[in-house]
Every structure is written in structure tokens, then in C-alpha cells.
N, CA, C and O of each residue as an XYZ file, in Angstrom:
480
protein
N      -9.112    -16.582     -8.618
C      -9.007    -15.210     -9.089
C      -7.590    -14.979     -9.621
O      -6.650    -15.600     -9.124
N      -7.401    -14.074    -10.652
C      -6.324    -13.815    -11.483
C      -5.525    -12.972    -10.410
O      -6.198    -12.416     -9.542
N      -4.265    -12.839    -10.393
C      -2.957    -12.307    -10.001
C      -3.365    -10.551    -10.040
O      -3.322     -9.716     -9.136
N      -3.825    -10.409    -11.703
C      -4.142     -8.958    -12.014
C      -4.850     -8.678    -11.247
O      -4.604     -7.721    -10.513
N      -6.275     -9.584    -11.094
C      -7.554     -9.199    -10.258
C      -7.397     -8.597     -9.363
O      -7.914     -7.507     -9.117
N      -6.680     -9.178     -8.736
C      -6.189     -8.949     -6.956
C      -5.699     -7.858     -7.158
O      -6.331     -6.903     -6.706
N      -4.514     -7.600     -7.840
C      -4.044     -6.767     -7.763
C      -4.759     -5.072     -7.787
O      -4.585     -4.023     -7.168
N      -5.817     -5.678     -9.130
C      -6.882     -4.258     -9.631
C      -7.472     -3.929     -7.923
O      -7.328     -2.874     -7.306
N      -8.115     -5.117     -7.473
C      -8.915     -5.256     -6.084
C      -8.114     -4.450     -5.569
O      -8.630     -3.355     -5.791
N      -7.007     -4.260     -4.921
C      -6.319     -4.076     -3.925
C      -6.262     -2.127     -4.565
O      -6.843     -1.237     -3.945
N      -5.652     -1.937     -5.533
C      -5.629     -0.628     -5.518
C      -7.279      0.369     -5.605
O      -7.672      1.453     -5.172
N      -7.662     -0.386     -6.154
C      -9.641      0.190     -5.944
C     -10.166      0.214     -4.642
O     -10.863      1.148     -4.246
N      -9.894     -0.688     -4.004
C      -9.900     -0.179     -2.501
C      -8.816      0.549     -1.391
O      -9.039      0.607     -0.181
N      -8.195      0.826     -1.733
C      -6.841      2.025     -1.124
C      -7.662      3.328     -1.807
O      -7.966      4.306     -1.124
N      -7.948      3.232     -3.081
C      -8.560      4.306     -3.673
C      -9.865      4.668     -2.443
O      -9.890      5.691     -1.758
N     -10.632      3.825     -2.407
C     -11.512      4.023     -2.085
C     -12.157      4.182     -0.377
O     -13.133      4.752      0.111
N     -10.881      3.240      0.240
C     -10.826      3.591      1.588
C     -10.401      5.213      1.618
O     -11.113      6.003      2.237
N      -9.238      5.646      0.936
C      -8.831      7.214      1.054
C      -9.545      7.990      0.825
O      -9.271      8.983      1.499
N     -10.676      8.194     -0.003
C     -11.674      8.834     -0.369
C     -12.912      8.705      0.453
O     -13.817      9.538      0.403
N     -12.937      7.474      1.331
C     -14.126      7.425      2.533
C     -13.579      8.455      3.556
O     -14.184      9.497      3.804
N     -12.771      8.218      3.956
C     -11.303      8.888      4.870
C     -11.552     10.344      5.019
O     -11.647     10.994      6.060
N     -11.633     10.701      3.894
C     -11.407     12.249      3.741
C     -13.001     12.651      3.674
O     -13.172     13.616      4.419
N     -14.110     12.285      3.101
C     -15.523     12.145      3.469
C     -15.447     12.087      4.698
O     -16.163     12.977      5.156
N     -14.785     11.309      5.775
C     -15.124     11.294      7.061
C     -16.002     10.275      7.847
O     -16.652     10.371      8.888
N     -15.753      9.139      6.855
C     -16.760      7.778      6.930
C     -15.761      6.843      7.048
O     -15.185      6.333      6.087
N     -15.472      6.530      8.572
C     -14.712      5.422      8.910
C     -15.230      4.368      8.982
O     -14.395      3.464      8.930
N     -16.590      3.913      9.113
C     -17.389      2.579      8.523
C     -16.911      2.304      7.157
O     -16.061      1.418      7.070
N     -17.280      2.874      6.102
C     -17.055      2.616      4.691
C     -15.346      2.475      4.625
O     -14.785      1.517      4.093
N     -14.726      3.471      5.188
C     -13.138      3.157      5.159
C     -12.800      2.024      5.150
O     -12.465      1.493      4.091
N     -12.797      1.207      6.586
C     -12.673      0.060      7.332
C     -13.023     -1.113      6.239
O     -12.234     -2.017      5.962
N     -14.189     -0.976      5.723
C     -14.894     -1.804      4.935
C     -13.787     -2.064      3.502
O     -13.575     -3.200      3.075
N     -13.140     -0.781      2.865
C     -12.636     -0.977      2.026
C     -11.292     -1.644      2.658
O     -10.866     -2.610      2.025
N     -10.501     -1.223      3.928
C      -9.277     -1.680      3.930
C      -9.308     -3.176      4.330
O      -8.231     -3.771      4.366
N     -10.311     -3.753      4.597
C     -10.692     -5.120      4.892
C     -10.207     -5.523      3.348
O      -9.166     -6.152      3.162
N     -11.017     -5.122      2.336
C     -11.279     -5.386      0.707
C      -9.532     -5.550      0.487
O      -8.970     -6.579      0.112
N      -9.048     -4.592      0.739
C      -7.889     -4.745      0.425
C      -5.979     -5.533      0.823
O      -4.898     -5.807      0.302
N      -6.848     -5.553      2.273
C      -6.272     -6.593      2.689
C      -6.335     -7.677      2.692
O      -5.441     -8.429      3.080
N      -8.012     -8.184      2.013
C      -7.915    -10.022      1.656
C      -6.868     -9.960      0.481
O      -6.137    -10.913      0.211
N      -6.855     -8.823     -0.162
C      -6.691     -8.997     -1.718
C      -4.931     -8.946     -1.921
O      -4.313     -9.140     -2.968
N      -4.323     -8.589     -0.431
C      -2.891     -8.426     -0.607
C      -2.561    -10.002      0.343
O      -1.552    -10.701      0.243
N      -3.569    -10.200      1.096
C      -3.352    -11.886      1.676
C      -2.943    -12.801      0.834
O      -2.000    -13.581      0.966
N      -4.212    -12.600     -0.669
C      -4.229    -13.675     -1.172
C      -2.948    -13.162     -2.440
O      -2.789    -14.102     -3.219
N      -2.363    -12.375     -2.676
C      -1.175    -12.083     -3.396
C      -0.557    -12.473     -2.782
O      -0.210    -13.585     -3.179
N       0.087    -12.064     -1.463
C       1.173    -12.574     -0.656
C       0.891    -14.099     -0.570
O       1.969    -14.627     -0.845
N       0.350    -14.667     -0.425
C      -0.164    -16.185     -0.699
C       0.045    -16.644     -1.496
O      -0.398    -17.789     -1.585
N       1.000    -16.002     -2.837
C       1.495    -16.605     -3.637
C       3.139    -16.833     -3.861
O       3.687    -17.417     -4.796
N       3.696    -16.238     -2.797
C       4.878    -15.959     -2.907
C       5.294    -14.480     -3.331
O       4.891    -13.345     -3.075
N       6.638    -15.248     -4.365
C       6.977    -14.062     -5.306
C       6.607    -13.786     -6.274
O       6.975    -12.731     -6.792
N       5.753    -14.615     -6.876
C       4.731    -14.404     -8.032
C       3.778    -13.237     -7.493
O       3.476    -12.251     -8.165
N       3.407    -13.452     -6.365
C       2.370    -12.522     -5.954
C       2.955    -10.755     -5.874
O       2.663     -9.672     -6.381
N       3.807    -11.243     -5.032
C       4.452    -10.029     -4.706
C       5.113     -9.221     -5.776
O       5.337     -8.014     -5.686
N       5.499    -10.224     -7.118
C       5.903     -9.534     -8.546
C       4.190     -8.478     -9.141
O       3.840     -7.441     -9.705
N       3.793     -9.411     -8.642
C       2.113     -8.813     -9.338
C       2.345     -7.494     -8.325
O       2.514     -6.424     -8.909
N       2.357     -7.486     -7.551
C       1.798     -6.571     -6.584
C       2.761     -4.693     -6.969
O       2.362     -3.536     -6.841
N       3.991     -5.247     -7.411
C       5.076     -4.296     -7.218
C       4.717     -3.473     -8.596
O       5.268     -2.410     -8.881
N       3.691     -4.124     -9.436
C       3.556     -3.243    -10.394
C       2.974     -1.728    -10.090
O       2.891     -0.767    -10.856
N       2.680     -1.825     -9.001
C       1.489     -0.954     -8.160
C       2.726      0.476     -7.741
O       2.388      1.651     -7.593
N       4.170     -0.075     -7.623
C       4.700      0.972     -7.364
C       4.895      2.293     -8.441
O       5.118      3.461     -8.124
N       4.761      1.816     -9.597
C       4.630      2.792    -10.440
C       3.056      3.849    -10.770
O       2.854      4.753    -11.580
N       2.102      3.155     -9.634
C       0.926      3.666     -9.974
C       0.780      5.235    -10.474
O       1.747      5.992    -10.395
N      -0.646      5.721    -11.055
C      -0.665      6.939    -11.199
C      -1.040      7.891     -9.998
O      -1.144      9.117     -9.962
N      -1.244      6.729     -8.824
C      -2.150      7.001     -7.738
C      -0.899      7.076     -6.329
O      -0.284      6.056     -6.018
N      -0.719      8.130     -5.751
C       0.802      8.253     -4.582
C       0.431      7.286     -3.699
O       1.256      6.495     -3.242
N      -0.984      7.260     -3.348
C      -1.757      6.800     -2.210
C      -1.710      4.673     -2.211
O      -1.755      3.796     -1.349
N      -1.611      4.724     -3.559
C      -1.982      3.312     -3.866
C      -0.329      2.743     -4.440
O      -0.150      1.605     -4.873
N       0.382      3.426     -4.367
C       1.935      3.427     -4.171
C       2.646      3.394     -2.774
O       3.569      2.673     -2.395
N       2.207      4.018     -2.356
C       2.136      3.940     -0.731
C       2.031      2.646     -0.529
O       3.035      1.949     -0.380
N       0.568      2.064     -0.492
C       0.639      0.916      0.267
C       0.886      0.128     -0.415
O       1.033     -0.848      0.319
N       1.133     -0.313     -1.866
C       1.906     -1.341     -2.294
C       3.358     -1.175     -1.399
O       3.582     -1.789     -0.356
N       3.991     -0.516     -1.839
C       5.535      0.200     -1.124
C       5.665     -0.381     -0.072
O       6.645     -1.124     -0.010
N       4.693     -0.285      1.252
C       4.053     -0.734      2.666
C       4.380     -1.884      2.492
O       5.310     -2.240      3.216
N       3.916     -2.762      1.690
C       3.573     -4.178      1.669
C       4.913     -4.965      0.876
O       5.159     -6.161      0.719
N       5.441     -4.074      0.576
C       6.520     -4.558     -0.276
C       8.029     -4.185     -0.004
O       8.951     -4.500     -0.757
N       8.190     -3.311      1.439
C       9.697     -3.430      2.040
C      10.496     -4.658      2.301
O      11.653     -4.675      2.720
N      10.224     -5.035      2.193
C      10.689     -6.393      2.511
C      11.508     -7.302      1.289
O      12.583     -7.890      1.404
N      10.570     -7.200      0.024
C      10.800     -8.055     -0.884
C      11.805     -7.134     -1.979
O      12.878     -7.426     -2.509
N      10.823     -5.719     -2.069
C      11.859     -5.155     -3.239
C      11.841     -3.717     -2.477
O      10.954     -2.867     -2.554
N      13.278     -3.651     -1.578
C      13.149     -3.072     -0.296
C      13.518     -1.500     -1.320
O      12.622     -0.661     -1.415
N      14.750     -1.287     -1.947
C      14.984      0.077     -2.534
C      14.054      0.412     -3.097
O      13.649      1.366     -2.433
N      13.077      0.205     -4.318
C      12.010      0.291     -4.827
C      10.995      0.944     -4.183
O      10.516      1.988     -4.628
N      10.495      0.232     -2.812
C       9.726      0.617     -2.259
C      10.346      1.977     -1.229
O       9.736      3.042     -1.144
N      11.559      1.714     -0.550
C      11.742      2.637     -0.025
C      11.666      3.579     -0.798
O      10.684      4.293     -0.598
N      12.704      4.048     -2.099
C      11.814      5.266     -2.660
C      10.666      6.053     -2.892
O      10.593      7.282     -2.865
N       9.680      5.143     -3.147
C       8.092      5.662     -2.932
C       7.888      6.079     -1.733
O       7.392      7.149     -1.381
N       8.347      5.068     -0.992
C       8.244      6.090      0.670
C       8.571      7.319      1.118
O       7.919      8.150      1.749
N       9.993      7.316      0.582
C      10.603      8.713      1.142
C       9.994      9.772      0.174
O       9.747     10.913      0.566
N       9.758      9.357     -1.108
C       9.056     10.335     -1.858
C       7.635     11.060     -1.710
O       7.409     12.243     -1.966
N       6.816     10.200     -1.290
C       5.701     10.357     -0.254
C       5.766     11.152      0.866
O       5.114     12.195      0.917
N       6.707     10.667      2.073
C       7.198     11.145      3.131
C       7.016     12.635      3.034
O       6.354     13.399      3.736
N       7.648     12.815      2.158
C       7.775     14.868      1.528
C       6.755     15.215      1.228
O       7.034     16.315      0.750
N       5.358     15.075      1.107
C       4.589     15.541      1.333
C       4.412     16.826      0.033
O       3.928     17.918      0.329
N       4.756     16.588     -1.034
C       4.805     17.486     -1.644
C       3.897     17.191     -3.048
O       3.671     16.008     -3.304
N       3.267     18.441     -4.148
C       2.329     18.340     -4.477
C       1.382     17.865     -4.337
O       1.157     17.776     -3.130
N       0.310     17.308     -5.149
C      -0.904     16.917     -4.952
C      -1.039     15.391     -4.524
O      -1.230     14.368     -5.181
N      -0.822     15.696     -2.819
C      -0.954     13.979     -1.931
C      -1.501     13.779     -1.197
O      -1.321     14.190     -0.051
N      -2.621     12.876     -1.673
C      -3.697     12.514     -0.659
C      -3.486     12.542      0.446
O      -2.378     12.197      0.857
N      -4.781     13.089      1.564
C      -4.253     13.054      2.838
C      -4.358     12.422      3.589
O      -5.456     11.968      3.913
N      -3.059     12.082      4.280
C      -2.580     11.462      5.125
C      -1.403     10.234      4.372
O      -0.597      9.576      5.029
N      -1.513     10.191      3.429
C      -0.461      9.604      2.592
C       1.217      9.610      3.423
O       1.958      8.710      3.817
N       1.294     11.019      3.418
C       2.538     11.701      3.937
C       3.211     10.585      4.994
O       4.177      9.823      5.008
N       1.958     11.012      5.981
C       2.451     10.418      7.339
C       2.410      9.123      6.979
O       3.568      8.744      7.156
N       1.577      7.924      6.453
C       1.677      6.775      6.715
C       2.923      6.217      6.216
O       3.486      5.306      6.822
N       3.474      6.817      4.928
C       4.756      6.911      4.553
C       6.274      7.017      5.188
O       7.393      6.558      4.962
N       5.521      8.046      6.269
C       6.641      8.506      7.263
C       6.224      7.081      8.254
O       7.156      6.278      8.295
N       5.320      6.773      8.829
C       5.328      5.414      9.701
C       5.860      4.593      9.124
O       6.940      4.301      9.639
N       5.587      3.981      8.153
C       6.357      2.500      7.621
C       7.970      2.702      7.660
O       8.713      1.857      8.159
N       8.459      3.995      7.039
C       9.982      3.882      7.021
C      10.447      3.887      8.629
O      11.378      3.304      9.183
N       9.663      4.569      9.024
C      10.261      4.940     10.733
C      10.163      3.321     11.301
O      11.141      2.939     11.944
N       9.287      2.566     11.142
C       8.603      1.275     11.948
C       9.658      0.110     11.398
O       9.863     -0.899     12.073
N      10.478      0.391      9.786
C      11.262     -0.388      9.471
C      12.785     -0.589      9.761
O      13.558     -1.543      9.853
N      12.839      0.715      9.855
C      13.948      1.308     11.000
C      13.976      1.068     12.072
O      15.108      0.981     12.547
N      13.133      0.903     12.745
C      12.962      0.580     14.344
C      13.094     -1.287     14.134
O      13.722     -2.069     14.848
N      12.468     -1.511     13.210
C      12.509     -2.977     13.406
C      11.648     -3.910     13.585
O      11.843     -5.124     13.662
N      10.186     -3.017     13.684
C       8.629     -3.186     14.321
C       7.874     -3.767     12.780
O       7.026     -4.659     12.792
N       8.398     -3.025     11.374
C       7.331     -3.259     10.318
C       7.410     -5.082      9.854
O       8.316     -5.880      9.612
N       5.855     -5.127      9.912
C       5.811     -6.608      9.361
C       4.300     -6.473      8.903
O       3.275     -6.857      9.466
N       4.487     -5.802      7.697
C       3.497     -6.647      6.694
C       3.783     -7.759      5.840
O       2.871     -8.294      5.211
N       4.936     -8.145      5.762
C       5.003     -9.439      4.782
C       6.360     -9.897      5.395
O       7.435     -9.740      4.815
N       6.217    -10.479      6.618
C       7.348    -11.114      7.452
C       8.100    -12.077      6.830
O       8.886    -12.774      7.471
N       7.913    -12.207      5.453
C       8.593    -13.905      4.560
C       7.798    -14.718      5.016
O       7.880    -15.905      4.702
């Protein structure tokens, strides 16, 4: 599978887990964040190639699917992502819910010393 693929994969299901979420269907949620976590495995499985693919995601049109690229990507392109975070964090205009907070967890968890989605 293509670099893009994954990449498309990965934000179509953030889309789509958030939108089960707020429906109130944590079966279908679950189901998508599975989807999206093979799809950031097999990016991160490429290195920094992967993780270059992946960071395109921080500019998304989508806060939610910025978010968790951002999530997945403190590590590698740490200012970048921290911005999306703290920008998120604020909770301001139109942001999917629960966006806010998960935003506020990752910076807090990276701070503490606890975050490891992409340990190197």
C-alpha cells in the first residue's frame, strides 16, 4: 500500500471514529480507531518517510484529524505538532468534540513524560 493510502486511511477513520463518538456508537468507534491505528503502524513502519507522509495531516482541513496526526507526531516534528495541540487545547470555534481534551492529554502526558506513541 502507498504512503498516501495510509495516510488517506488514517484520516477517514479519525473522521469517522469522531463521528461514531458523537452518534454514541462505541462499537463502530473502536472499529474505526483499530482502522487507524494499523494505518499509522504501518506509516510509522517506515521510519521518516512514513512519518514525513503522515505530518502532511497537520495542516488538515479537519482539527480532529490534526489532532491525532500532532498525537502521533510529538516526537518527530515536536514544534509543529505542539502547535496543533495547544491550538486545539483552546477549544475554540467549530471543534469536534472532545478534540479539546485529547489535545489537552497528549501535551500534559508529554510533559509528564508518559506520551509514547512513536517511542523512535
Amino acid at each position: 500500500m502507498k504512503l498516501e493510502d495510509l495516510v488517506a486511511q488514517f484520516a477517514r477513520n479519525v473522521v469517522a471514529q469522531n463521528q461514531a463518538i458523537f452518534r454514541g456508537d462505541a462499537k463502530t468507534g473502536n472499529k474505526h480507531a483499530r482502522k487507524y491505528g494499523a494505518a499509522v503502524d504501518k506509516l510509522l513502519a517506515h521510519g521518516n518517510v512514513g512519518r514525513d507522509a503522515l505530518a502532511v495531516l497537520l495542516k488538515h482541513e479537519r482539527m480532529d484529524v490534526r489532532v491525532m496526526a500532532a498525537a502521533h507526531l510529538l516526537r518527530y516534528r515536536t514544534a509543529e505538532a505542539k502547535a496543533v495541540l495547544e491550538e486545539a487545547a483552546k477549544g475554540q470555534g467549530l471543534v469536534p468534540f472532545g478534540v479539546p481534551f485529547g489535545a489537552q492529554q497528549a501535551l500534559k502526558r508529554r510533559e509528564a513524560g508518559t506520551w509514547a506513541l512513536d517511542p523512535g
